[in-house]
GUZA-821988 format. One line per field, with one value per atom (N, C-alpha, C, O, CB): x, y, z; atom name; residue in three letters. Coordinates in pm, 1 decimal. Glycine has a CB too. Layout:
BEGIN
c1: [X, ...]
c2: [Y, ...]
c3: [Z, ...]
site: [CA, ...]
code: [ALA, ...]
# end
This chain:
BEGIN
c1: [-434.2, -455.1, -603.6, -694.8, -402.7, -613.5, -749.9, -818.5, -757.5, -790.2, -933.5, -1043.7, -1174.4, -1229.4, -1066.1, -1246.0, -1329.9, -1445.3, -1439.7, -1325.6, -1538.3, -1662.4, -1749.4, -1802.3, -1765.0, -1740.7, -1837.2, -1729.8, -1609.6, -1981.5, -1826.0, -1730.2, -1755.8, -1876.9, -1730.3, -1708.8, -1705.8, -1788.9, -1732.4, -1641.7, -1911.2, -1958.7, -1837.5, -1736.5, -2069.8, -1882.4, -1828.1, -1820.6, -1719.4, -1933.7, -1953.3, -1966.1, -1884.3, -1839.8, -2094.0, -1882.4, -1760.8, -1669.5, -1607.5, -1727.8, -1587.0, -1491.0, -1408.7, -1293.2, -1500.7, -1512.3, -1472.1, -1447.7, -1355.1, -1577.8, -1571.2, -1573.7, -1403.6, -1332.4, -1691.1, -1360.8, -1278.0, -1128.2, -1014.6, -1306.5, -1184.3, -1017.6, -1050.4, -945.1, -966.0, -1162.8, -1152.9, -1127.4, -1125.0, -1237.3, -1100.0, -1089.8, -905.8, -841.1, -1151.1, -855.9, -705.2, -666.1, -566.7, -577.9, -749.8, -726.0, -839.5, -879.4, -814.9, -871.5, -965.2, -809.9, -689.8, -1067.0, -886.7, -777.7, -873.4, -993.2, -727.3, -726.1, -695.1, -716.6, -687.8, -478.3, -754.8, -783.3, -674.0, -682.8, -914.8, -556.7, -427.0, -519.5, -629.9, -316.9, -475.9, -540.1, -432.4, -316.7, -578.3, -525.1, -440.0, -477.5, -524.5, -462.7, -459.4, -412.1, -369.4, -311.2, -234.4, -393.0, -397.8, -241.7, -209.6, -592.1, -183.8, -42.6, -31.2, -75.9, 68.1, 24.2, 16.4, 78.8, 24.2, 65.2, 172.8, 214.3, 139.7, 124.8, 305.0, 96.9, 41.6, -140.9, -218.6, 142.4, -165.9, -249.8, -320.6, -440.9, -282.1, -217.6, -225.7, -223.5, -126.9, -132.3, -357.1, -398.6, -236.1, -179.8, -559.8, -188.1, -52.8, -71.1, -156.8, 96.6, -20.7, -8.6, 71.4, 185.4, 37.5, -35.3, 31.8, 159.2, 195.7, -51.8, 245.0, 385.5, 462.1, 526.3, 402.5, 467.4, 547.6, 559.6, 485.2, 394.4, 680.2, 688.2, 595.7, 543.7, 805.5, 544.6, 449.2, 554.0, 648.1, 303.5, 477.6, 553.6, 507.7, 536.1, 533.6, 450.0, 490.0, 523.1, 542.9, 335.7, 524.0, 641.8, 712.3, 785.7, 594.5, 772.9, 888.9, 884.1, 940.1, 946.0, 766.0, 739.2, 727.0, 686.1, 591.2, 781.6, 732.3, 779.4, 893.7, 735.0, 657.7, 651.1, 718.3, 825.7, 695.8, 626.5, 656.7, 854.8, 911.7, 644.8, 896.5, 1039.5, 1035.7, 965.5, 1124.3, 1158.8, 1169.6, 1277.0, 1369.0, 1214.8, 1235.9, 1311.9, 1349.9, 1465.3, 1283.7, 1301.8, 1293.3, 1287.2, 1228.4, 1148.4, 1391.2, 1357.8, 1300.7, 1343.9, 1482.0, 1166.1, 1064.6, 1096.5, 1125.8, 923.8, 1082.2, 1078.0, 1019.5, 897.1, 1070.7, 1096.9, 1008.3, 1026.1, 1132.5, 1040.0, 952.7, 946.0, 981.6, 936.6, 835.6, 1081.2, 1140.0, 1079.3, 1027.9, 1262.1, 1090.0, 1006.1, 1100.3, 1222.2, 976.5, 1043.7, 1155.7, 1174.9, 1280.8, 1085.5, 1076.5, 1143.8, 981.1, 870.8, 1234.2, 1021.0, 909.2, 752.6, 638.0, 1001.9, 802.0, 700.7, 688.6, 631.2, 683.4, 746.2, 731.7, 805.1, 790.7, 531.1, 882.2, 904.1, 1049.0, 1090.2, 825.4, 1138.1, 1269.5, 1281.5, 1191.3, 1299.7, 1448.7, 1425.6, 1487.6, 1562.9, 1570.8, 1416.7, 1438.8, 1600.3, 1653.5, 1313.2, 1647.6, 1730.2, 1689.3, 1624.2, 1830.0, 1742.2, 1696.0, 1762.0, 1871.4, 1790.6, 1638.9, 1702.2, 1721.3, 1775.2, 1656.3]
c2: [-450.3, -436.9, -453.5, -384.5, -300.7, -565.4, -538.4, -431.0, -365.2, -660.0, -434.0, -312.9, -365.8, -434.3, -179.1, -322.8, -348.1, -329.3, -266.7, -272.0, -397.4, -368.2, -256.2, -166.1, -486.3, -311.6, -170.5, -87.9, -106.6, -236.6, 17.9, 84.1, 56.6, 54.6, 226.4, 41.5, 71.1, 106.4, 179.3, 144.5, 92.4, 201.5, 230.2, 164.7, 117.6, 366.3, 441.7, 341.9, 307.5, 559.8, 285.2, 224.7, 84.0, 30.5, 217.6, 63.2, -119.7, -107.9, -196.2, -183.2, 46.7, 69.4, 103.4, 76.8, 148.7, 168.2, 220.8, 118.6, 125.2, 307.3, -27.6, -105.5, -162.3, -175.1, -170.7, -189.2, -300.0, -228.9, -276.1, -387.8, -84.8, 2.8, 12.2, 29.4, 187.5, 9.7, -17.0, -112.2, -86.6, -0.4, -231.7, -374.5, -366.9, -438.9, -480.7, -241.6, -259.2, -149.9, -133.3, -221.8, -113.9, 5.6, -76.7, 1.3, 230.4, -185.8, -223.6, -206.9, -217.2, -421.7, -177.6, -175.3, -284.7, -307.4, 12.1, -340.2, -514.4, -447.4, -329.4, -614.3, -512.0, -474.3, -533.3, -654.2, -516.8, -496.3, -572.3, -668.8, -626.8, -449.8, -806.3, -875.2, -873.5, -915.0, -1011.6, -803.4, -783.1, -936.9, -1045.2, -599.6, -919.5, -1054.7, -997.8, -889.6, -1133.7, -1055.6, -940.3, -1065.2, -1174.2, -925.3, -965.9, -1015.0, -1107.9, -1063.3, -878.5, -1224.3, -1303.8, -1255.4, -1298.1, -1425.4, -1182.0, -1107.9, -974.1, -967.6, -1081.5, -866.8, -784.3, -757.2, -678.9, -648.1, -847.5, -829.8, -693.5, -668.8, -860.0, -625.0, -524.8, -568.4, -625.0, -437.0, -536.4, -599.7, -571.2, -467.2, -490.8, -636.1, -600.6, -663.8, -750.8, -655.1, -659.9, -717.4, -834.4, -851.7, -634.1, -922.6, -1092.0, -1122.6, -1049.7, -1190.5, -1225.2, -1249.6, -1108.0, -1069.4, -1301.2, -1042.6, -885.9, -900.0, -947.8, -689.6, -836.3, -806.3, -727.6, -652.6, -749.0, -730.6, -626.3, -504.2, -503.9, -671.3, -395.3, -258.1, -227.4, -108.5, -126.1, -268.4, -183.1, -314.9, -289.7, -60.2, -429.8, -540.1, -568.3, -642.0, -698.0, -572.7, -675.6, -733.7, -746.5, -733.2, -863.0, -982.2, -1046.6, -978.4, -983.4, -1199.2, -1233.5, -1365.0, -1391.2, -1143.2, -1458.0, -1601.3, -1629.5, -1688.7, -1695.9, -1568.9, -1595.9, -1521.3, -1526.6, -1828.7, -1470.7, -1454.7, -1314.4, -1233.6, -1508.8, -1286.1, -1091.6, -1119.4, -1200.3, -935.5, -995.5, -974.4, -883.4, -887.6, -993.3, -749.9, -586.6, -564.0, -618.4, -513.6, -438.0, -371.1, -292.0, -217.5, -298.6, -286.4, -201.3, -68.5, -61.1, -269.0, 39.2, 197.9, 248.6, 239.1, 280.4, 350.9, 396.8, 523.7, 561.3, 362.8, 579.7, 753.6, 799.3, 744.5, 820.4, 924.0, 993.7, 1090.1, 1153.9, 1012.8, 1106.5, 1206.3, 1336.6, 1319.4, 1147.1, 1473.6, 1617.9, 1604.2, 1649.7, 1802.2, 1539.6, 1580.5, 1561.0, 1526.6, 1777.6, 1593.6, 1576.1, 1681.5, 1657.9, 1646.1, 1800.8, 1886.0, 1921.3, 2029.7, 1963.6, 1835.1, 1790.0, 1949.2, 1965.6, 1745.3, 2052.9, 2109.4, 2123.6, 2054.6, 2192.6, 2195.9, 2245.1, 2312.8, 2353.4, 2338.1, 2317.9, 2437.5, 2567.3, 2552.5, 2397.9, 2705.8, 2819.2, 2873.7, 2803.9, 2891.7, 2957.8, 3029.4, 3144.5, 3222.9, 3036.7, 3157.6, 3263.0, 3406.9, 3422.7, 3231.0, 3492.8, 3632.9, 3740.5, 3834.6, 3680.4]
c3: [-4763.1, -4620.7, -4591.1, -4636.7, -4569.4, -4499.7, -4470.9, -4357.3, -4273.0, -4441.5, -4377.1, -4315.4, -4299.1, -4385.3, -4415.3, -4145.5, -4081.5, -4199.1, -4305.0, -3955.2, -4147.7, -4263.4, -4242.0, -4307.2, -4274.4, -4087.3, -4003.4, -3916.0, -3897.2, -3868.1, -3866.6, -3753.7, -3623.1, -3600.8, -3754.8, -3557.8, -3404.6, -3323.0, -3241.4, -3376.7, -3296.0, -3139.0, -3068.6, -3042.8, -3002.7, -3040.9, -2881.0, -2791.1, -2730.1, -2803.9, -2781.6, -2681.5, -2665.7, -2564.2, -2672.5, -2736.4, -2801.9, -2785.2, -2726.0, -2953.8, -2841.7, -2837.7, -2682.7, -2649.2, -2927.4, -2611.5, -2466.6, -2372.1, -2291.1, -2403.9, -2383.3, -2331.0, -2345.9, -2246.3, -2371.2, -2471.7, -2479.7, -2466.3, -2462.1, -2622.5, -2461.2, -2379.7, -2251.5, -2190.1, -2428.7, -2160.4, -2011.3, -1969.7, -1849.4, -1947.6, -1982.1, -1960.5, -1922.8, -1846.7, -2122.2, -2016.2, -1940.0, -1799.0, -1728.4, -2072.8, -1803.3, -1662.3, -1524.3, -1437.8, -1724.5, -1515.7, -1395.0, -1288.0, -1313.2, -1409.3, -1166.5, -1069.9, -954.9, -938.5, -1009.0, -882.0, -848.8, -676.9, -656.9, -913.2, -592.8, -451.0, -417.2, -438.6, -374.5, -366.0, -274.8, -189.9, -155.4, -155.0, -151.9, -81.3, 57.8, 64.0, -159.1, 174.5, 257.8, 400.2, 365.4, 299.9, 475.7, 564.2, 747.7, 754.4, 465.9, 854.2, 983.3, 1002.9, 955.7, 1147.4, 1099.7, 1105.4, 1244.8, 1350.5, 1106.5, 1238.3, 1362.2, 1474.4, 1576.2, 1345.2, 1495.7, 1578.1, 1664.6, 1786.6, 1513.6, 1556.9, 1642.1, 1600.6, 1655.3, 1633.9, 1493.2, 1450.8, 1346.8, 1338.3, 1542.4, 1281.2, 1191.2, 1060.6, 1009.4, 1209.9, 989.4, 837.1, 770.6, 804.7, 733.5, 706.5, 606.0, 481.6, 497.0, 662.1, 336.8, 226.9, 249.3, 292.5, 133.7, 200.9, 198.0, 143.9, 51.7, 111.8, 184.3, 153.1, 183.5, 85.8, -7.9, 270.9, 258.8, 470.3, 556.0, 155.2, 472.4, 622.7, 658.3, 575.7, 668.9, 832.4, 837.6, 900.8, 980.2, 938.0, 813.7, 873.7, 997.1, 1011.6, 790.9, 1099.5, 1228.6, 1349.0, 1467.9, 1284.0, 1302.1, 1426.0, 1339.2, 1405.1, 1517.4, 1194.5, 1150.9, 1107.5, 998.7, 1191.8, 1197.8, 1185.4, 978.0, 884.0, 1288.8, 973.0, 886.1, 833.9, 796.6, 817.9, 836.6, 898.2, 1011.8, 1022.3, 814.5, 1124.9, 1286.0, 1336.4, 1445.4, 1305.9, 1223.3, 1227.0, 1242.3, 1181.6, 1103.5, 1371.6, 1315.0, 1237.4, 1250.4, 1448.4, 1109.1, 1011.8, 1004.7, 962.1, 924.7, 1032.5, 1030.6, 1181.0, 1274.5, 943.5, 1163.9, 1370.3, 1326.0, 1238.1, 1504.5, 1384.9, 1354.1, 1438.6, 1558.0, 1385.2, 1339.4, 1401.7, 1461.1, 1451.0, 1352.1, 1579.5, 1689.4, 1650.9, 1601.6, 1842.9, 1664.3, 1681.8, 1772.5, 1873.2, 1680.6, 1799.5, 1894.7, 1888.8, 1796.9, 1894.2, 2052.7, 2140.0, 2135.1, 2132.1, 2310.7, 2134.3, 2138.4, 2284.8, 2328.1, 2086.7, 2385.9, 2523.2, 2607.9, 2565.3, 2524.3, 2718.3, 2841.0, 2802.6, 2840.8, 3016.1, 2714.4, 2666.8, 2579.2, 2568.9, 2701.9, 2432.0, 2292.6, 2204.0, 2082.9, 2255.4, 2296.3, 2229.9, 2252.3, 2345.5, 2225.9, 2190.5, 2190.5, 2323.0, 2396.2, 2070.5, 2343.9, 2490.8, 2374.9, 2278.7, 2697.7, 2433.6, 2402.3, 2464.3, 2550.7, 2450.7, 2431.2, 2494.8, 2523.3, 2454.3, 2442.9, 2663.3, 2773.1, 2668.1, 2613.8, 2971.5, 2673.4, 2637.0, 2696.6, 2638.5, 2559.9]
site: [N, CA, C, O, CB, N, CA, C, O, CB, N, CA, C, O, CB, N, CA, C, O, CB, N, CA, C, O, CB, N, CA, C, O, CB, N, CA, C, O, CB, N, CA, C, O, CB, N, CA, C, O, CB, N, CA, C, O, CB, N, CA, C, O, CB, N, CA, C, O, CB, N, CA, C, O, CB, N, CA, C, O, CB, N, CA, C, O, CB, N, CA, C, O, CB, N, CA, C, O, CB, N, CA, C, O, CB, N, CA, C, O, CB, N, CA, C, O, CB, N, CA, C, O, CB, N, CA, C, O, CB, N, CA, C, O, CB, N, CA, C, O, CB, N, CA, C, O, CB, N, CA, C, O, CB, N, CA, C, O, CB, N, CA, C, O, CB, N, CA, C, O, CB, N, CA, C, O, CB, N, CA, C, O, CB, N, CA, C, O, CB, N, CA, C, O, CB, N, CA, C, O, CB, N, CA, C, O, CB, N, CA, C, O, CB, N, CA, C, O, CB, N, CA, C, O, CB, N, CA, C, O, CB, N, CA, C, O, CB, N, CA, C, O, CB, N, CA, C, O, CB, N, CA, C, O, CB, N, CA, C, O, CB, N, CA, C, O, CB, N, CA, C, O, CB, N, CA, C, O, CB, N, CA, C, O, CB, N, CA, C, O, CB, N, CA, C, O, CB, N, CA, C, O, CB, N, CA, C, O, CB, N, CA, C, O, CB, N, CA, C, O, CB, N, CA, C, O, CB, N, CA, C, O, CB, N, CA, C, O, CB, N, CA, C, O, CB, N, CA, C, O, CB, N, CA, C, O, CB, N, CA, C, O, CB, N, CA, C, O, CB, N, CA, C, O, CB, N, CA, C, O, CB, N, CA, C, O, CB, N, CA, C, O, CB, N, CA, C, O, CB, N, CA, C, O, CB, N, CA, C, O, CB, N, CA, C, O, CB, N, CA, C, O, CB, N, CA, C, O, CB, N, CA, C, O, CB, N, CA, C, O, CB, N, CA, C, O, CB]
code: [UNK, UNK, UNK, UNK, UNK, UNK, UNK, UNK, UNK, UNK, UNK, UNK, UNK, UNK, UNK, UNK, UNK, UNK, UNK, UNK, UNK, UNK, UNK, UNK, UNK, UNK, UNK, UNK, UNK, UNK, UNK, UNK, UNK, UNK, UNK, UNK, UNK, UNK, UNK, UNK, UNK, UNK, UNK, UNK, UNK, UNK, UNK, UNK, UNK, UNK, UNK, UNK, UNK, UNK, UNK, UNK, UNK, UNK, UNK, UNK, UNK, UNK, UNK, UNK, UNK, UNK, UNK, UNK, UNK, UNK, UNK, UNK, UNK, UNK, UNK, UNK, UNK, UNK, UNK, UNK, UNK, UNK, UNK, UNK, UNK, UNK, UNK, UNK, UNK, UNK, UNK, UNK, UNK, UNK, UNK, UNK, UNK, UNK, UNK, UNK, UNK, UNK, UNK, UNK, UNK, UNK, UNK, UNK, UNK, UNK, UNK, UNK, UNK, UNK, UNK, UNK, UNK, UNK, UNK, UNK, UNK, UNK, UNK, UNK, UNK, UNK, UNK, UNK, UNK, UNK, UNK, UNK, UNK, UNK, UNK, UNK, UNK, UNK, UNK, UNK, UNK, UNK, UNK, UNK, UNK, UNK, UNK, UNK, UNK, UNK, UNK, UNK, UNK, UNK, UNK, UNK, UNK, UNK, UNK, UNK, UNK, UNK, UNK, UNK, UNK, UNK, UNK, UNK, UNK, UNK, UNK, UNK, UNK, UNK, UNK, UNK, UNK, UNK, UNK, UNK, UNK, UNK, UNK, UNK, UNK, UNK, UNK, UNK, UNK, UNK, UNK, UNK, UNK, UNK, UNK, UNK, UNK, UNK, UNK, UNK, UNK, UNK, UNK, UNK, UNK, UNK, UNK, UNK, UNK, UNK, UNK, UNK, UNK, UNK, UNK, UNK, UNK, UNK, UNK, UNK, UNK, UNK, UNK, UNK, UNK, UNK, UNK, UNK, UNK, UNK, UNK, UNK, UNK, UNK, UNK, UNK, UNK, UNK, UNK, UNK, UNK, UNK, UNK, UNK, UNK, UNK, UNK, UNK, UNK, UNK, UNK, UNK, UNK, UNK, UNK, UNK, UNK, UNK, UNK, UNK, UNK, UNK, UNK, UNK, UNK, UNK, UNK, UNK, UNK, UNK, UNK, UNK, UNK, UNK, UNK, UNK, UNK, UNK, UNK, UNK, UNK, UNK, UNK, UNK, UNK, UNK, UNK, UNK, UNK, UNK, UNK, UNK, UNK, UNK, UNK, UNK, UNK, UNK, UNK, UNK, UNK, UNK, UNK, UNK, UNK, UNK, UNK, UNK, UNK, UNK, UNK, UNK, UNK, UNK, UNK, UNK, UNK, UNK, UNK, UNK, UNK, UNK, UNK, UNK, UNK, UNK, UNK, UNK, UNK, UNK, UNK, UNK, UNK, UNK, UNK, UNK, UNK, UNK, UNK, UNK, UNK, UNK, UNK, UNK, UNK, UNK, UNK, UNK, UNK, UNK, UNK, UNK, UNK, UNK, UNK, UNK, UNK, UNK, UNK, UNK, UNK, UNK, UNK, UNK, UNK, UNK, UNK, UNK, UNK, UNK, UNK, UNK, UNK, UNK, UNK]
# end
């Protein structure tokens, strides 16, 4: 079996195990429809939209009511 002649630096060694953990910036893109940055090739999440097409019915949030709270019962 063969074996290194020398050893390693720390430093050689760290280098050439960080080289697998770099992290990649998503390349994001503004959407022709409403203009909200989204990840390229992917529908955008808040119109649908994707290549000029709706694809997704985009979600609305529901309101509790005229004064955002529950009604109480009278005691």
């Amino acid at each position: 079996m063969p074996n290194p002649k020398r050893k390693f630096t720390r430093a050689r060694r760290d280098s050439r195990r960080a080289k697998n953990w770099t992290l990649v910036e998503n390349n994001l893109s503004r959407c022709t429809q409403c203009g909200v940055m989204r990840a390229s090739h992917r529908v955008c999440p808040s119109c649908g939209f994707y290549n000029g097409k709706i694809v997704v019915v985009a979600k609305t949030k529901k309101s509790k009511g005229p004064e955002g709270g529950g009604e109480q019962k009278p005691q």
